[in-house]
mmCIF file of the N, C-alpha and C atoms, coordinates in Angstrom:
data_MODEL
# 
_entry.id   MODEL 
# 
loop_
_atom_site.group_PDB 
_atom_site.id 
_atom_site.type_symbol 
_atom_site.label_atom_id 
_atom_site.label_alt_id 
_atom_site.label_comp_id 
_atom_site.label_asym_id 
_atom_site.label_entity_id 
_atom_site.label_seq_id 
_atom_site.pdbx_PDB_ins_code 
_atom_site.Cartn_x 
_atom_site.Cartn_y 
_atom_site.Cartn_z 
_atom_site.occupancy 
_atom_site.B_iso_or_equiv 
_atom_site.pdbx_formal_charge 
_atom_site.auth_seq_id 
_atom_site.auth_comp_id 
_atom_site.auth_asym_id 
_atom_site.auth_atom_id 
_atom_site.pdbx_PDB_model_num 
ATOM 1   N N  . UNK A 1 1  ? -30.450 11.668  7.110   1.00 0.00 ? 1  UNK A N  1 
ATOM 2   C CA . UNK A 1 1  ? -30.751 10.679  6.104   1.00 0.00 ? 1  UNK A CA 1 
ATOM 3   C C  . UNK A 1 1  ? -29.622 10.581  5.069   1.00 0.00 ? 1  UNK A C  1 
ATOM 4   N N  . UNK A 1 2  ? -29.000 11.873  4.765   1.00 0.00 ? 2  UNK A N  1 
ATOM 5   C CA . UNK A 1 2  ? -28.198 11.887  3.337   1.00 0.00 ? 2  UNK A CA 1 
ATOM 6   C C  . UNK A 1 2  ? -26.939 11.044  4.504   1.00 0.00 ? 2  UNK A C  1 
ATOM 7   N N  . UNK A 1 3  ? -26.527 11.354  6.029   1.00 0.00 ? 3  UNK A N  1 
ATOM 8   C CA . UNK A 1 3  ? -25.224 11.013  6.193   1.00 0.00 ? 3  UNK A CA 1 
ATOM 9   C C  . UNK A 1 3  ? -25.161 8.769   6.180   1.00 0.00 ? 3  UNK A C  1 
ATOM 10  N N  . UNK A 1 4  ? -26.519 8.949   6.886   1.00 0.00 ? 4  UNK A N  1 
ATOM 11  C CA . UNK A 1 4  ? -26.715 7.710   6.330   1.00 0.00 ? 4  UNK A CA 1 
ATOM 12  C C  . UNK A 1 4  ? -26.708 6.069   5.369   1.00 0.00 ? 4  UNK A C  1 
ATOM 13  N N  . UNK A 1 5  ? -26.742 6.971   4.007   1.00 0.00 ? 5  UNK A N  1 
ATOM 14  C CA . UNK A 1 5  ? -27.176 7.272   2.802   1.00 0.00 ? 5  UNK A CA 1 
ATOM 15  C C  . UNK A 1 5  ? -25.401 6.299   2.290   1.00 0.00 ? 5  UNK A C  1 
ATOM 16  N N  . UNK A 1 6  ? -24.466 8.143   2.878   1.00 0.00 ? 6  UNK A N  1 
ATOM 17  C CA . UNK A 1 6  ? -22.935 7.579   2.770   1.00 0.00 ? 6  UNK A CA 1 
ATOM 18  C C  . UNK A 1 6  ? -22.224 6.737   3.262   1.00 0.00 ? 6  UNK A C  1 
ATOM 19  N N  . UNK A 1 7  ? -23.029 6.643   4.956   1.00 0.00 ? 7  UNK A N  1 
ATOM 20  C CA . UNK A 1 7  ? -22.499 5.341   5.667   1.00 0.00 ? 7  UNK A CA 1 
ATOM 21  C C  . UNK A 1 7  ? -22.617 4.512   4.834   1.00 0.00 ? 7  UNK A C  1 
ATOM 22  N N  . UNK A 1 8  ? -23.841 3.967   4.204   1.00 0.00 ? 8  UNK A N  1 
ATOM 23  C CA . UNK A 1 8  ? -24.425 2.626   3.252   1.00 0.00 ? 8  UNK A CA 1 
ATOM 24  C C  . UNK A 1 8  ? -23.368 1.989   2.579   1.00 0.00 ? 8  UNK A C  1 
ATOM 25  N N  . UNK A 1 9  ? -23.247 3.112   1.774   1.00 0.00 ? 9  UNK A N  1 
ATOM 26  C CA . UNK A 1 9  ? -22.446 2.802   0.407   1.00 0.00 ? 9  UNK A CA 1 
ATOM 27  C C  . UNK A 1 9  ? -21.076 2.945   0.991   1.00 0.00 ? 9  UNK A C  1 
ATOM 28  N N  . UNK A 1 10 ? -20.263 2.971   1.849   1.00 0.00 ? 10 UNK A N  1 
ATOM 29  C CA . UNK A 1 10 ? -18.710 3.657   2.033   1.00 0.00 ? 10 UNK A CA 1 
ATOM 30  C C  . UNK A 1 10 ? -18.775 1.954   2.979   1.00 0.00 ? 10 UNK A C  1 
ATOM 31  N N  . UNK A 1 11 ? -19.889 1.336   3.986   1.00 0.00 ? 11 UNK A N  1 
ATOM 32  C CA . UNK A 1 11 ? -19.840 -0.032  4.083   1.00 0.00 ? 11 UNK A CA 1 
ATOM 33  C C  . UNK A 1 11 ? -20.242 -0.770  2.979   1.00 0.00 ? 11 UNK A C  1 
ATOM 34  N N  . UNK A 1 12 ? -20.353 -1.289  1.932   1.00 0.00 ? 12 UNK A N  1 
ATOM 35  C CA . UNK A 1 12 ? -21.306 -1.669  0.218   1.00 0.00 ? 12 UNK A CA 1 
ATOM 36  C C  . UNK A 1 12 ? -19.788 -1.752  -0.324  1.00 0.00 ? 12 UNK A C  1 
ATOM 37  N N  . UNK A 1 13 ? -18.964 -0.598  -0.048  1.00 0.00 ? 13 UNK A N  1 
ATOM 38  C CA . UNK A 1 13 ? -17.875 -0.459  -0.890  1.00 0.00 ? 13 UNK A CA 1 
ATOM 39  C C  . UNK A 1 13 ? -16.373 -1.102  -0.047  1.00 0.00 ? 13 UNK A C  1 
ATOM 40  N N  . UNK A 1 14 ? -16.829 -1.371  0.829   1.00 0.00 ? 14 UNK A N  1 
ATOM 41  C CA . UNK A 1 14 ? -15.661 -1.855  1.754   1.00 0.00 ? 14 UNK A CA 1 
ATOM 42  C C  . UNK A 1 14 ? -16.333 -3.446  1.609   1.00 0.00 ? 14 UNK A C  1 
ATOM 43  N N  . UNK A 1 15 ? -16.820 -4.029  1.610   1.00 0.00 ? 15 UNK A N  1 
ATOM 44  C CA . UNK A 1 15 ? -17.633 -5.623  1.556   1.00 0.00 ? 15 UNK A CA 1 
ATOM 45  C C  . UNK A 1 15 ? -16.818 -5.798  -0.029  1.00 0.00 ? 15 UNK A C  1 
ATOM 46  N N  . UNK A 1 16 ? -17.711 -5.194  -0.813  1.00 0.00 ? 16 UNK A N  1 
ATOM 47  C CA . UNK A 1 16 ? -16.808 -5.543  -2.085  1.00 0.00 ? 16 UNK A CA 1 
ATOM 48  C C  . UNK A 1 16 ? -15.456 -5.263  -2.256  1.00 0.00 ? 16 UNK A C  1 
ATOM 49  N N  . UNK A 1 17 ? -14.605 -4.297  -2.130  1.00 0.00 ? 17 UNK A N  1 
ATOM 50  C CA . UNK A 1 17 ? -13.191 -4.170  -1.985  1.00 0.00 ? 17 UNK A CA 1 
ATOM 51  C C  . UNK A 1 17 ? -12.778 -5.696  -1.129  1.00 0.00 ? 17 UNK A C  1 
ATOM 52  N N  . UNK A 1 18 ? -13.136 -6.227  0.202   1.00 0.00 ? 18 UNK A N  1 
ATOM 53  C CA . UNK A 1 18 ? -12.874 -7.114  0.865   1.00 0.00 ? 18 UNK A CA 1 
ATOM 54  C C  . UNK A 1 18 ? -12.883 -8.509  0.307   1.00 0.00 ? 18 UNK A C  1 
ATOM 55  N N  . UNK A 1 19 ? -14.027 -8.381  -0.689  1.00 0.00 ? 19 UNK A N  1 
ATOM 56  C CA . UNK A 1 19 ? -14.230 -9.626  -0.891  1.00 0.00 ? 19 UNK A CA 1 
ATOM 57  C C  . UNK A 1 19 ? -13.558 -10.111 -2.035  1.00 0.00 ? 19 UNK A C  1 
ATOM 58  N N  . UNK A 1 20 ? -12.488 -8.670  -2.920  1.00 0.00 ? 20 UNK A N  1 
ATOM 59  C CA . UNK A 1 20 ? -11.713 -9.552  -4.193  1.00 0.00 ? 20 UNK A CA 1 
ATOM 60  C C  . UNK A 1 20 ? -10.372 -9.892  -3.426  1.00 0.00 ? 20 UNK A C  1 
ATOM 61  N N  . UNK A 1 21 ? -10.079 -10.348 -2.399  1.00 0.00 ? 21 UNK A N  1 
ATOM 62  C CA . UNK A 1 21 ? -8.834  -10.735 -2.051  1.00 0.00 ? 21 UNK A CA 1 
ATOM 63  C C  . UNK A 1 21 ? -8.050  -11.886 -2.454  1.00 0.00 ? 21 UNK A C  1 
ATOM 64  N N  . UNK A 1 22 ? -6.836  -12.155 -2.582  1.00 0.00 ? 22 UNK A N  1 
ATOM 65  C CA . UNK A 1 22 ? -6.753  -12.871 -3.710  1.00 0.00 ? 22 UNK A CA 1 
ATOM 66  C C  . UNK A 1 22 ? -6.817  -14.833 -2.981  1.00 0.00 ? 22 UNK A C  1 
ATOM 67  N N  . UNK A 1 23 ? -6.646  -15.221 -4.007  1.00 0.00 ? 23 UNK A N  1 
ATOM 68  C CA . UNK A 1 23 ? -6.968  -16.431 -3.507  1.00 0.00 ? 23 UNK A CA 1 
ATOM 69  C C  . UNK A 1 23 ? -5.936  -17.518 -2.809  1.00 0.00 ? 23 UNK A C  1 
ATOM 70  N N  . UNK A 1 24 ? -6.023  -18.385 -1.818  1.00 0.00 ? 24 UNK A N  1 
ATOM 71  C CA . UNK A 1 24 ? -4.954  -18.924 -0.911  1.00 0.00 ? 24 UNK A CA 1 
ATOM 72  C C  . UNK A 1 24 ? -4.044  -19.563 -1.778  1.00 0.00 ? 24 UNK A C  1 
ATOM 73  N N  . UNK A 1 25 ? -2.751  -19.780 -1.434  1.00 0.00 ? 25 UNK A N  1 
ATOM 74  C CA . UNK A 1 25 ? -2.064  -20.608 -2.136  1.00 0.00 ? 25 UNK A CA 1 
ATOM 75  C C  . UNK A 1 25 ? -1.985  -22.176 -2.145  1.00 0.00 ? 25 UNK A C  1 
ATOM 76  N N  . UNK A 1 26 ? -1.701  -22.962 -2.499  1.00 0.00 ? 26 UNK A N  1 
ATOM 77  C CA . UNK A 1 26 ? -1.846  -24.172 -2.134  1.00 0.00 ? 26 UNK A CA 1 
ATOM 78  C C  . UNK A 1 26 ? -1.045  -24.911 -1.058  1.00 0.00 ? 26 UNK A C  1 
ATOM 79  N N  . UNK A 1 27 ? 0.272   -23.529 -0.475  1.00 0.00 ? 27 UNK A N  1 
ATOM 80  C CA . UNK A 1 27 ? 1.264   -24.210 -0.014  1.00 0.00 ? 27 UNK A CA 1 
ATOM 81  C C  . UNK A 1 27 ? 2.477   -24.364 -0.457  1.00 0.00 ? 27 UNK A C  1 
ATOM 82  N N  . UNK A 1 28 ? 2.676   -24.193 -1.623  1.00 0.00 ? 28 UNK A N  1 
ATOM 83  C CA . UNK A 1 28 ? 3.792   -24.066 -2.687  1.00 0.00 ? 28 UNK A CA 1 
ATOM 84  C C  . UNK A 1 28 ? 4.352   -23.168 -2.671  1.00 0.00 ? 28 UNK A C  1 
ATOM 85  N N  . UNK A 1 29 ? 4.108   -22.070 -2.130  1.00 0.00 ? 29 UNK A N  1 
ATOM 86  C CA . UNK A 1 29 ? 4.123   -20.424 -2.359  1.00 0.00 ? 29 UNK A CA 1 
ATOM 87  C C  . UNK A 1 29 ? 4.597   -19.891 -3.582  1.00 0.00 ? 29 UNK A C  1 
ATOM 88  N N  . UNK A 1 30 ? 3.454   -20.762 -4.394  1.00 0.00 ? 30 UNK A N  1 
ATOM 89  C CA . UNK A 1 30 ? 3.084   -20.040 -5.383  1.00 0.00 ? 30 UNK A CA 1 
ATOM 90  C C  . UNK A 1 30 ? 3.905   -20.692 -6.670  1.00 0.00 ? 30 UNK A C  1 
ATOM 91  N N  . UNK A 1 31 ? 4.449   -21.557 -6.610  1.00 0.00 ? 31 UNK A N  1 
ATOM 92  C CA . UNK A 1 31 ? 5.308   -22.006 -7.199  1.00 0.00 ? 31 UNK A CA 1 
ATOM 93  C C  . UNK A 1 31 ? 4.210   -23.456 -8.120  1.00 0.00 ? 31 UNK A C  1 
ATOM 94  N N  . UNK A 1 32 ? 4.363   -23.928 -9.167  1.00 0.00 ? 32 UNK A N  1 
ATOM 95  C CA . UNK A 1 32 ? 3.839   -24.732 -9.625  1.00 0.00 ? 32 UNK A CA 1 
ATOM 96  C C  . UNK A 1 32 ? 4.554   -26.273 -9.353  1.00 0.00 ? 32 UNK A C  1 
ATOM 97  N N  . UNK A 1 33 ? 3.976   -27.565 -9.307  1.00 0.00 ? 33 UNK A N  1 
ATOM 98  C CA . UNK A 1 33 ? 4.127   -28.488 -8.868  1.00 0.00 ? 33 UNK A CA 1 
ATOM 99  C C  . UNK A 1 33 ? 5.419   -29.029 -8.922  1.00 0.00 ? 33 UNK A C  1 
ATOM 100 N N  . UNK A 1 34 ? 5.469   -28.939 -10.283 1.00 0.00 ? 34 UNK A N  1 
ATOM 101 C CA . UNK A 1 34 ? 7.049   -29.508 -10.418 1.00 0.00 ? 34 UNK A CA 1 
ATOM 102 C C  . UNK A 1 34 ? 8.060   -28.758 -10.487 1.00 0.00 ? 34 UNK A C  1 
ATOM 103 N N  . UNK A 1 35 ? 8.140   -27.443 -9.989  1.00 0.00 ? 35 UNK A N  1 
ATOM 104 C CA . UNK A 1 35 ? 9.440   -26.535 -9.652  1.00 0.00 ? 35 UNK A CA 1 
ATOM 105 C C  . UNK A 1 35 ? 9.485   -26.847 -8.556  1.00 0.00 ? 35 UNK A C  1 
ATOM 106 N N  . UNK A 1 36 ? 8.260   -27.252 -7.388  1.00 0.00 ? 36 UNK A N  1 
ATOM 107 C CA . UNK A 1 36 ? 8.671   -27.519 -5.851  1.00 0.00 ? 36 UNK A CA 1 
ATOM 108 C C  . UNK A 1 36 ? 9.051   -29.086 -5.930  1.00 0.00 ? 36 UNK A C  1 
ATOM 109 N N  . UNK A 1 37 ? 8.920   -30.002 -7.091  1.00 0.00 ? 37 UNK A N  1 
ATOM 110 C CA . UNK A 1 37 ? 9.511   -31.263 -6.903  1.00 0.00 ? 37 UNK A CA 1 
ATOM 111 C C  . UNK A 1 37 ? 11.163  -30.814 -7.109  1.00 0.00 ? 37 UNK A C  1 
ATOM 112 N N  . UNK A 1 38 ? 11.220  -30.118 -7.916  1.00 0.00 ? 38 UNK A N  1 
ATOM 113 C CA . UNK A 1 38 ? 12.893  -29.780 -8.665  1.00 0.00 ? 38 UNK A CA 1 
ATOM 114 C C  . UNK A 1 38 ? 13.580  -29.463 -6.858  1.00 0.00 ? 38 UNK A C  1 
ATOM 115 N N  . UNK A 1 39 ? 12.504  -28.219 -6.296  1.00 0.00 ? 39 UNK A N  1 
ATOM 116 C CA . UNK A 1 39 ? 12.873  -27.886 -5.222  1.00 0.00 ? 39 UNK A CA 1 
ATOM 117 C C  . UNK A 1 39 ? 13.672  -28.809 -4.190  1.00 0.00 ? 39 UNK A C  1 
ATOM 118 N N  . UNK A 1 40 ? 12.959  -29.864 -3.995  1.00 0.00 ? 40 UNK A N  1 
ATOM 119 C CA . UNK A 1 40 ? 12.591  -30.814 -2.848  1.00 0.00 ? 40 UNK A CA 1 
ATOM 120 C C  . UNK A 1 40 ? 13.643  -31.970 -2.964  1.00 0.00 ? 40 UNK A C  1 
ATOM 121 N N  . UNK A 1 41 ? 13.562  -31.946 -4.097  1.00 0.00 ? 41 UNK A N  1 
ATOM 122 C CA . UNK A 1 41 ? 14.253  -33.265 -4.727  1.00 0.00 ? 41 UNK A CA 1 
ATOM 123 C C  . UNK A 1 41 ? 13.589  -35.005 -4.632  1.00 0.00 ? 41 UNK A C  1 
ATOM 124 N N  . UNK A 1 42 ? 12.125  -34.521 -4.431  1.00 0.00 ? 42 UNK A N  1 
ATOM 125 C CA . UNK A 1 42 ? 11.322  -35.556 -4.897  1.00 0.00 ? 42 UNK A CA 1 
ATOM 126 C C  . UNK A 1 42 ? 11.002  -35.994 -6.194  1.00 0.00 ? 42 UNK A C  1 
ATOM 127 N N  . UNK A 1 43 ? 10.786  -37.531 -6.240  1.00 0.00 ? 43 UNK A N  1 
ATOM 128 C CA . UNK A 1 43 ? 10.787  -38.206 -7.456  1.00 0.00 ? 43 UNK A CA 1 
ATOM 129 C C  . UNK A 1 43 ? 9.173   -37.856 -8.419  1.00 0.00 ? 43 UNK A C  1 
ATOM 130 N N  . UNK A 1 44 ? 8.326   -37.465 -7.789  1.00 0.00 ? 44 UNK A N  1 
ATOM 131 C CA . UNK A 1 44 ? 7.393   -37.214 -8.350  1.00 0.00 ? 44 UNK A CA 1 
ATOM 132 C C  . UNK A 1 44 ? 7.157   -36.219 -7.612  1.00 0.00 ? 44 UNK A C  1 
ATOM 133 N N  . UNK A 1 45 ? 5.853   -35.074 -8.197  1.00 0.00 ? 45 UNK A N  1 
ATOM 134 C CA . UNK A 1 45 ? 5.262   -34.257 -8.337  1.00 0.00 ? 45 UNK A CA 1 
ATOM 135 C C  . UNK A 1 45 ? 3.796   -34.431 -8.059  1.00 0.00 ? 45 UNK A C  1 
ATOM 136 N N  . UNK A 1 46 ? 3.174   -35.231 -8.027  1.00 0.00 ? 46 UNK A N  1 
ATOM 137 C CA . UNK A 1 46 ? 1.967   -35.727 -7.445  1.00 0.00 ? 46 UNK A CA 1 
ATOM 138 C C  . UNK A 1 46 ? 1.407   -35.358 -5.972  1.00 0.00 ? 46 UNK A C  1 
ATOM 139 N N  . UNK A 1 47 ? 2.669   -35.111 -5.209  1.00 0.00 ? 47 UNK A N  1 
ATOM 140 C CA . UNK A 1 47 ? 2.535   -35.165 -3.702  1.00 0.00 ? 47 UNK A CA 1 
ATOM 141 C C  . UNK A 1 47 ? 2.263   -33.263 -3.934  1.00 0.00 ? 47 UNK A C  1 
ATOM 142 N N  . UNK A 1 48 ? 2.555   -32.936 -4.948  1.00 0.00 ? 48 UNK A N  1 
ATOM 143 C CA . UNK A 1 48 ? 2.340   -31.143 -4.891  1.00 0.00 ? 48 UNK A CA 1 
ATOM 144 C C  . UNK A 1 48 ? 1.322   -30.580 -5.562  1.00 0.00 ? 48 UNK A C  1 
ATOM 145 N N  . UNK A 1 49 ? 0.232   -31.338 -6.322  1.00 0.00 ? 49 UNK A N  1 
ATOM 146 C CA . UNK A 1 49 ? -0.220  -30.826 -7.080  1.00 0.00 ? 49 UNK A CA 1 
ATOM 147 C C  . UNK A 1 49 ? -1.710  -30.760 -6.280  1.00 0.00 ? 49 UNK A C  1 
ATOM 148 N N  . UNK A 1 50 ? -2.597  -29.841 -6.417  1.00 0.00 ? 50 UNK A N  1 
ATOM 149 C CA . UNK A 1 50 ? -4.190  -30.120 -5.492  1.00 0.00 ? 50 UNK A CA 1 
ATOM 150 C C  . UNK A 1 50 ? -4.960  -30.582 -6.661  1.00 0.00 ? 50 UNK A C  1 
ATOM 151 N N  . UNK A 1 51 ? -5.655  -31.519 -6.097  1.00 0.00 ? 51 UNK A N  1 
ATOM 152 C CA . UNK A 1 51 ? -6.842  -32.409 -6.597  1.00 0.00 ? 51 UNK A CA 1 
ATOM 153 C C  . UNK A 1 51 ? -6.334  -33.784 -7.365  1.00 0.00 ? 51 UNK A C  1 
ATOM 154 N N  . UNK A 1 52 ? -5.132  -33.986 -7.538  1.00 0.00 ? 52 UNK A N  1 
ATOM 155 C CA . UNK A 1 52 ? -4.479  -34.480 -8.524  1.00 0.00 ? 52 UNK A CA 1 
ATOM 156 C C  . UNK A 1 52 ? -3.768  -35.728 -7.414  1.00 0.00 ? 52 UNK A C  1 
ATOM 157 N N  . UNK A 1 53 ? -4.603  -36.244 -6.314  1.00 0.00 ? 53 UNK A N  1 
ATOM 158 C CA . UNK A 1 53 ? -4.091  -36.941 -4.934  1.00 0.00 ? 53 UNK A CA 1 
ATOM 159 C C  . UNK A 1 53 ? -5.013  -38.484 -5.671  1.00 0.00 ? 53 UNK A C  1 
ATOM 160 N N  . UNK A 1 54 ? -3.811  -39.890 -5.809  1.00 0.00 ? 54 UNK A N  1 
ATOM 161 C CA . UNK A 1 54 ? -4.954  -41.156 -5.676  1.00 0.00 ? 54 UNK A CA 1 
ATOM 162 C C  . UNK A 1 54 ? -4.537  -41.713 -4.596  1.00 0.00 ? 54 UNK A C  1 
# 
């Protein structure tokens, strides 16, 4: 029962460790919109930014 017990929690503690992983990038690698326009040598920055698409 007690080895059990440790299985539980040693899987409990691996779910949470797993689950703060960090979050995807947008593609930019990591870079904000208009350093990858500077990058690119596009005229706008629109085409890099997420959610920010008309």
């Amino acid at each position: 029962m007690k080895t059990l017990k440790k299985v539980g929690i040693v899987v409990i503690a691996g779910l949470f460790l797993a689950s703060c992983t960090p979050l995807k990038s947008n593609g930019n690698h990591g870079l904000p919109p208009g350093q990858v326009k500077k990058v690119t040598g596009a005229k706008s920055a629109k085409h890099y930014a997420p959610g920010h698409n008309k």
